[in-house]
C-alpha positions in Angstrom: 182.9 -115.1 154.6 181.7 -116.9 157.5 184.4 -116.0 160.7 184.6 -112.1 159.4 180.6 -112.2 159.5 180.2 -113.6 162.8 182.1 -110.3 164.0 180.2 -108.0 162.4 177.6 -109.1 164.0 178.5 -108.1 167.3 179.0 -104.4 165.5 175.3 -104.6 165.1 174.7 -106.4 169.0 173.5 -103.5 170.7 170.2 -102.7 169.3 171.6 -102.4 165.0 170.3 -105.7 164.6 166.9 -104.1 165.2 167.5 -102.6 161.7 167.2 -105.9 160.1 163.7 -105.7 161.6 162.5 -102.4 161.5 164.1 -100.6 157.9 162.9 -102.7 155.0 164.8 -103.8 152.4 165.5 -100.9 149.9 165.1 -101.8 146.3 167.8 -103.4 143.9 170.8 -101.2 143.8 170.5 -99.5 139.8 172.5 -96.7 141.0 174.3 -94.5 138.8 177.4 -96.1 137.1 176.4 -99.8 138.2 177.4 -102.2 135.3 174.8 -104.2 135.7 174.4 -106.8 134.0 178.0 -108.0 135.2 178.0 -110.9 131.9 176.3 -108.5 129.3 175.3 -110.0 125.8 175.6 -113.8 126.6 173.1 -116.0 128.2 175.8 -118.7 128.8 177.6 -119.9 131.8 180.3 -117.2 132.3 182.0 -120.0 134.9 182.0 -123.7 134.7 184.4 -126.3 136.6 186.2 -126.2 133.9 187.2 -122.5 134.7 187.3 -123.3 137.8 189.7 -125.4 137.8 192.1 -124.2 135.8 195.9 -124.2 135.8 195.3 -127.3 138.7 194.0 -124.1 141.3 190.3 -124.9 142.3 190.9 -125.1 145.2 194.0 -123.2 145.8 194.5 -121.9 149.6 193.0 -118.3 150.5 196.5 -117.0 150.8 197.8 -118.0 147.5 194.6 -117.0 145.8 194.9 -113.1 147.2 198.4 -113.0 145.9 198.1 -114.0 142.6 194.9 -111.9 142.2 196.8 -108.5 142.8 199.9 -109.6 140.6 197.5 -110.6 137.6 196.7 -108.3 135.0 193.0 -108.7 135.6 193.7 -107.2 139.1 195.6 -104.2 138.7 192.6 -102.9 136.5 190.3 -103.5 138.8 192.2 -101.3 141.6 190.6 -97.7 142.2 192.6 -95.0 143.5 190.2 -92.4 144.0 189.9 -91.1 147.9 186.9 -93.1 150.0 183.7 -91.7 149.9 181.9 -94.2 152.3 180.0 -91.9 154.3 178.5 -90.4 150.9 177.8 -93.3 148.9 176.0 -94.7 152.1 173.9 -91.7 152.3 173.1 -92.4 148.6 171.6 -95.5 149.1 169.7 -94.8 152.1 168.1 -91.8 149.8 165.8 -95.1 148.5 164.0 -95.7 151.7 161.4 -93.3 153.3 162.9 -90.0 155.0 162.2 -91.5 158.5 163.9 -94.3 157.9 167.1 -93.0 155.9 170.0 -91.9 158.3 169.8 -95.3 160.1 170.0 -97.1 157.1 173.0 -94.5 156.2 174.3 -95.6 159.5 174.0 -99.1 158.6 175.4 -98.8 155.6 178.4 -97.7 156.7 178.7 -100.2 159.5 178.2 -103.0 157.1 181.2 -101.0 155.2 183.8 -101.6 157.9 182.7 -105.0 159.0 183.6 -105.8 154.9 187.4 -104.3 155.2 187.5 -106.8 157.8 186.5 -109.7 156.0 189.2 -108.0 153.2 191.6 -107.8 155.2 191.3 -111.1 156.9 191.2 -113.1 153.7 194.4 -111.0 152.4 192.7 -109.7 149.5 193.5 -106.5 147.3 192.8 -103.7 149.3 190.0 -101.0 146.5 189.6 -103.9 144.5 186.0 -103.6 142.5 186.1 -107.2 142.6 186.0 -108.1 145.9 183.1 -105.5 146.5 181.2 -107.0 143.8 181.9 -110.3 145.4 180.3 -109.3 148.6 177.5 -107.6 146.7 176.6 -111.4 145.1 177.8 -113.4 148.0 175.9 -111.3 150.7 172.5 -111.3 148.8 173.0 -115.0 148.1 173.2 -116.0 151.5 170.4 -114.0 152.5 168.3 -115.9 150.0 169.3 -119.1 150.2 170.1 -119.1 153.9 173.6 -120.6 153.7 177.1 -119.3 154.5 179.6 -118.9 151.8 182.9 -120.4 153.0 186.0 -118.1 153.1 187.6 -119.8 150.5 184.6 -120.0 148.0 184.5 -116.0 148.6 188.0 -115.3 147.8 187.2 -117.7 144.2 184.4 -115.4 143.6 185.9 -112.5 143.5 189.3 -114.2 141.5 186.6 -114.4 139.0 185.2 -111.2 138.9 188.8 -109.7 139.0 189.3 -111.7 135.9 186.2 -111.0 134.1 185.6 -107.5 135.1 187.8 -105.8 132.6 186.0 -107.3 129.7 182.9 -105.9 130.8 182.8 -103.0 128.3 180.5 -101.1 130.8 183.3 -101.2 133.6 186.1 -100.2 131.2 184.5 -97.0 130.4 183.5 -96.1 133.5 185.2 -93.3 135.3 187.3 -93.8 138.7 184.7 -92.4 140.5 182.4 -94.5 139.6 184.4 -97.2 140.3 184.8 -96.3 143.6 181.0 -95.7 143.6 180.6 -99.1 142.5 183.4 -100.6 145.1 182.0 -99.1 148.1 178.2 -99.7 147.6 178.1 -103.3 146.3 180.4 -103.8 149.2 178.0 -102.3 151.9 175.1 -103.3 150.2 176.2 -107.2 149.7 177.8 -107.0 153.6 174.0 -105.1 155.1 171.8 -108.3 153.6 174.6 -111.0 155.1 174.1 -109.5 158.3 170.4 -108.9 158.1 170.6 -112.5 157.7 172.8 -113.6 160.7 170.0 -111.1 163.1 167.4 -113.1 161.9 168.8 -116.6 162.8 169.5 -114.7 166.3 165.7 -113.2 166.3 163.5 -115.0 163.9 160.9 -112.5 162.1 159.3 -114.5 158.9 157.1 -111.6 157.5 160.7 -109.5 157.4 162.5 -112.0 156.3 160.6 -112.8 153.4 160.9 -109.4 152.5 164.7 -109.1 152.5 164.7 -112.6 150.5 162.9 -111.2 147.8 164.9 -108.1 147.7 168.2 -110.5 147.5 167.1 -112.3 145.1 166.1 -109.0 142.6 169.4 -107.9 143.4 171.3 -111.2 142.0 168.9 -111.5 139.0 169.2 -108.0 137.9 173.0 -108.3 138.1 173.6 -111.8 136.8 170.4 -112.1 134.5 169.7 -115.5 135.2 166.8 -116.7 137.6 167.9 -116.6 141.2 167.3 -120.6 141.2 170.5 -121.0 138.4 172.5 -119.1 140.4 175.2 -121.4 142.7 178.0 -120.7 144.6 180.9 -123.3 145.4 184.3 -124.0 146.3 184.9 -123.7 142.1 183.8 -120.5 142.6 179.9 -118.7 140.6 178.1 -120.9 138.5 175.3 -119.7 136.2 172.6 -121.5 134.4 171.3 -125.3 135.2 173.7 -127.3 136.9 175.1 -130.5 134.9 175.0 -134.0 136.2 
C-alpha cells in the first residue's frame, strides 16, 4: 500500500494536505447498508497463520494472489456491477461534518477515491471488488493509528481474506447491489482519506490533530472488527484478531 500512497500524496501537495489539518475527523462510518461487524456472532480469531498459510500461499507474490482472487468463487460474489456513484457517496459522508466544512471533505473524499483505483490497479486486483475497498477501509485506519505502512503484499492478503470471508457474512449476502457499491466506494475513500491524513502529518507534524484522527481510526476498526484496536494486527499472513500467540 506503500508506493500507491506515496503518489497520492502529491494529489493532496498543493494545499489538500491542509485538510488533514483543518477538517476533523468525521465519526465512524455506520452508514446505511454497512455490514458492520464484518465477523458477526464469533468472538474468535476469524484468521490465524494457519489460514494464512494455507495451500503453501502465505506469502504468494502480489500477482499471483490478484489472479486467483478473481477466479475464486469467493471473488466473483464479491464483484458489483452497479454504475459508480463516487461523487454521491462522497457527498454522503461529508454530510457528517459541519456545513462549513462539508464540500471539501466531499472533495477529499473523492480524491482519496482515485488515489485508491491506483493502488487497485497497481497491485492487479479485481477491479469493483467489495473486498478490496473493505481492505483499504481497515488497512488505511490501521495505519493511521498505529503509524506504520502496510506493505503491498500484506494488502493484497487482506483483502484475499475478505474476498473469502465476505460472502458468509449473512449481512453482505442480503444486501442489495447498491449497497454494495455503497459499501465499495466509501470504505474505499474512507480507509484511502485516514492513510493519507497520515502521510501529511509525517510531512507537517500537528499532535493535537493527529490525536484526533487516531482516535477516529481506531473507532472505525473496533466498530467493524469488534475486537479492541490493540488485538488487531496486520502481517504478511494477512488480519489477525485477538491476542497474539507466542
Amino acid at each position: 500500500m506503500r508506493l500507491a500512497l506515496g503518489g497520492l500524496l502529491l494529489l493532496a501537495g498543493a494545499g489538500q494536505s491542509a485538510l488533514a489539518f483543518d477538517i476533523p475527523p468525521p465519526p465512524p462510518p455506520m452508514y446505511q447498508g454497512l455490514i458492520f461487524p464484518l465477523f458477526p456472532g464469533s468472538s474468535a480469531v476469524p484468521f490465524s497463520s494457519q489460514s494464512g498459510s494455507s495451500g503453501g500461499n502465505s506469502s504468494a507474490s502480489k500477482t499471483s494472489a490478484s489472479k486467483n482472487s478473481s477466479a475464486s468463487p469467493g471473488g466473483a460474489a464479491t464483484l458489483v456491477a452497479e454504475p459508480a456513484r463516487v461523487q454521491a457517496h462522497a457527498r454522503e459522508l461529508a454530510a457528517m461534518v459541519p456545513p462549513a466544512q462539508r464540500e471539501a471533505l466531499a472533495q477529499a473524499y473523492g480524491q482519496a477515491f482515485e488515489g485508491y483505483l491506483q493502488l487497485e490497479r497497481k497491485l492487479g486486483l479485481p477491479e469493483n471488488d467489495v473486498a478490496n475497498g473493505l481492505a483499504a477501509f481497515i488497512a488505511g485506519n490501521y495505519m493511521a493509528l498505529n503509524q506504520v505502512e502496510v506493505p503491498d503484499a500484506s494488502f493484497v492478503r487482506l483483502a484475499a481474506q475478505l474476498r473469502e470471508a465476505l460472502p458468509r457474512n449473512p449481512g453482505f449476502s442480503a444486501m442489495s447491489g447498491a449497497a454494495k457499491r455503497k459499501l465499495y466506494e466509501q470504505s474505499a475513500m474512507q480507509g484511502t482519506f485516514m492513510a493519507v491524513a497520515r502521510l501529511a502529518f509525517l510531512k507537517q507534524p500537528q499532535p493535537a490533530a493527529e490525536q484526533n484522527y487516531r482516535a477516529a481510526a481506531r473507532a472505525s476498526l473496533e466498530a467493524a472488527l469488534k475486537v479492541p484496536a490493540e488485538q488487531i494486527r496486520i502481517d504478511a499472513q494477512g488480519l489477525h484478531l485477538g491476542n497474539a500467540t507466542p
